[in-house]
N, C-alpha and C positions, 0 to 999 in steps of 0.2 A: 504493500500500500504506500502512496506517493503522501508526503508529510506535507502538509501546506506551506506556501511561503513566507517567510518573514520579509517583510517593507521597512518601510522609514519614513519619516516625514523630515520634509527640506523645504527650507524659500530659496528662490533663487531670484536677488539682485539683479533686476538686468535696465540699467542705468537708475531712474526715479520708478521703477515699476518692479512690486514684487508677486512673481509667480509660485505660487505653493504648490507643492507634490507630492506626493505618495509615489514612491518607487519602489524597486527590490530592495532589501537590505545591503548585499552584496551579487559581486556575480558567483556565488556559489548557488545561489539557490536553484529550484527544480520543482516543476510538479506538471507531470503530465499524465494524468491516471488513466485518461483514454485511451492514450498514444496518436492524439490528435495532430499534436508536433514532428512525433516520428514520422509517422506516414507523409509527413507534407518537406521528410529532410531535414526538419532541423534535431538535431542532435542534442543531449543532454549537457555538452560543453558549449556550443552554441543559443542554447535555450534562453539562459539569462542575458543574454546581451542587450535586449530590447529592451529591462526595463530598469538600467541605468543610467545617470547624466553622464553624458562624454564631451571632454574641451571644444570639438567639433560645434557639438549643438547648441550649447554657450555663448562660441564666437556668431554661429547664424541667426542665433534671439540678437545678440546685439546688435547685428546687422539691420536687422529686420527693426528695431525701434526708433528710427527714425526714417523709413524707407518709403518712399510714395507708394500710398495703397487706393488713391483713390481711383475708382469705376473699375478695379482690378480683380477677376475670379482667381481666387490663387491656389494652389495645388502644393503640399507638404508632402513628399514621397520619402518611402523608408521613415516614419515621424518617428520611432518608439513610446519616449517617453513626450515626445510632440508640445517638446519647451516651446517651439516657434510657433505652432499652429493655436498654442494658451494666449500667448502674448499677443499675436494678432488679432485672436479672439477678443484680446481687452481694448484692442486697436477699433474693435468694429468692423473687423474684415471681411469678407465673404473668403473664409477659407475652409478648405476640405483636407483632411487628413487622411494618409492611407499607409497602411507597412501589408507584410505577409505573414507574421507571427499573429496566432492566434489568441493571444490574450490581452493585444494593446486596445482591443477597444474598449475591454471593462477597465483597465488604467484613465483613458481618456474619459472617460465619465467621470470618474470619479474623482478625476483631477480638475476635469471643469466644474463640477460642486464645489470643488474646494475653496476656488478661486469666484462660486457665485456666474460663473459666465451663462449665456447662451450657449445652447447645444451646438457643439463642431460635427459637421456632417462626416463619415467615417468610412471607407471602403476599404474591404480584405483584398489584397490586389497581390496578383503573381506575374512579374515583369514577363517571364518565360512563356504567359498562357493567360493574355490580359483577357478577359470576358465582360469587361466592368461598362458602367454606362455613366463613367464619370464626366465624357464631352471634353469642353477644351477649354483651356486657360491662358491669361493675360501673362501671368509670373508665377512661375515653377520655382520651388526650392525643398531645398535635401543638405542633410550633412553625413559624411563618412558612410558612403555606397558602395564604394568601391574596397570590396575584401579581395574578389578573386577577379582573376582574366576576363573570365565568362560575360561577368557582368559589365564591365566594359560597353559592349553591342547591347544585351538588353536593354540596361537603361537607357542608352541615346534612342533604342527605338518607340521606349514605353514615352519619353519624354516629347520626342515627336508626333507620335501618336494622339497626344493631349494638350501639345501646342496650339496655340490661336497661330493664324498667317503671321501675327506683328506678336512676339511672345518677348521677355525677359526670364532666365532661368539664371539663377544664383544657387551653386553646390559649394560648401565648404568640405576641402577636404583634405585630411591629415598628409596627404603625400607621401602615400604608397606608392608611388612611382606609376599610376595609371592615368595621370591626368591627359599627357600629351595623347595617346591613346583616344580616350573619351575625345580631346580636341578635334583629333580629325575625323570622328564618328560623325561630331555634328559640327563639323566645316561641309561637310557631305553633306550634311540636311537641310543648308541651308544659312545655318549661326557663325554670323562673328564672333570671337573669343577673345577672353583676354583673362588675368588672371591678376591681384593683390595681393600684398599682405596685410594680415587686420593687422591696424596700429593700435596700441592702448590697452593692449589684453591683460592689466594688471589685475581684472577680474577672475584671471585665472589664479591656479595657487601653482604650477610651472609655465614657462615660454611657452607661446605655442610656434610652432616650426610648419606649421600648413597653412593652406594659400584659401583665399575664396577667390572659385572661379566662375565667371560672367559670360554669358552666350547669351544673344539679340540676332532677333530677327521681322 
């Protein structure tokens, strides 16, 4: 029998706005009594990944706090813990939240009570075998997608696939060495590219050493 998870409760700072959370306690934790997760691949060491804060999603809430949203549909992919898609939420955004692990959408509820928001509309989505009837968006954003090769080509296709013709996509990402890669995914589809580094990241408790990268079209 699969012992239940232990959480935590955190705020997280992110400039004058604070977002509260419910997350895992650690990434040890586990609980998949169905085998709902194995069946869909993800693995028991893989499992908690989703519902921890990582510097990544940190740096894209900051991004994201002063970032033009207006008349903008915006699109959170891979969200987990979905810091960015809370904060916009308190922004007023029309934003939609989506990962592939099956238990972020009972975190995102319960993370938007915490915080008193409006409901964030929420899709289970598999970049590999999209079936979703999500439509298309203004500005795309994601942090730390990029684990394996693979994904590389999915995501530029899931991201095109859901692009408006005039779209803005902002990924932050730790630099695993796949960006140039994803570059010419979507130089292929159409996006200009370019890439930063956050300045200011004293909100972190280490440097961060990864870029947010920008595609317009």
């Amino acid at each position: 029998m699969t012992k239940p998870v232990r959480v935590r409760y955190q705020t997280i700072e992110v400039g004058d706005m604070d977002i509260h959370l419910c997350t895992l306690r650690d990434k040890q934790q586990f609980s998949d009594p169905e085998g709902e997760a194995d069946d869909m691949g993800i693995s028991s060491a893989t499992w908690p990944l989703f519902g921890v804060v990582w510097p990544s999603s940190i740096v894209l809430a900051n991004h994201m706090l002063d970032y033009d949203i207006k008349n903008k549909r915006i699109l959170e992919i891979g969200c987990g813990m979905a810091l960015s898609s809370l904060l916009l939420n308190e922004r007023m955004a029309d934003i939609t939240a989506t990962d592939y692990h099956p238990e972020v959408n009972h975190f995102l509820d319960r993370n938007t009570d915490l915080n008193s928001g409006k409901n964030i509309a929420f899709e289970q989505v598999d970049w590999a075998n999209d079936d979703s009837d999500l439509g298309k968006f203004d500005l795309i954003i994601g942090s730390d997608l990029l684990y394996e090769d693979e994904h590389v080509l999915l995501l530029a296709n899931f991201i095109n696939n859901h692009a408006n013709q005039h779209c803005d996509v902002v990924l932050v990402d730790p630099d695993r060495g796949r960006k140039n890669k994803l570059d010419r995914e979507m130089i292929a589809f159409g996006f200009t590219s370019s890439y930063i580094k956050p300045e200011h990241t004293d909100y972190l408790k280490e440097s961060y050493k990864g870029s947010i990268l920008r595609f317009s079209r």
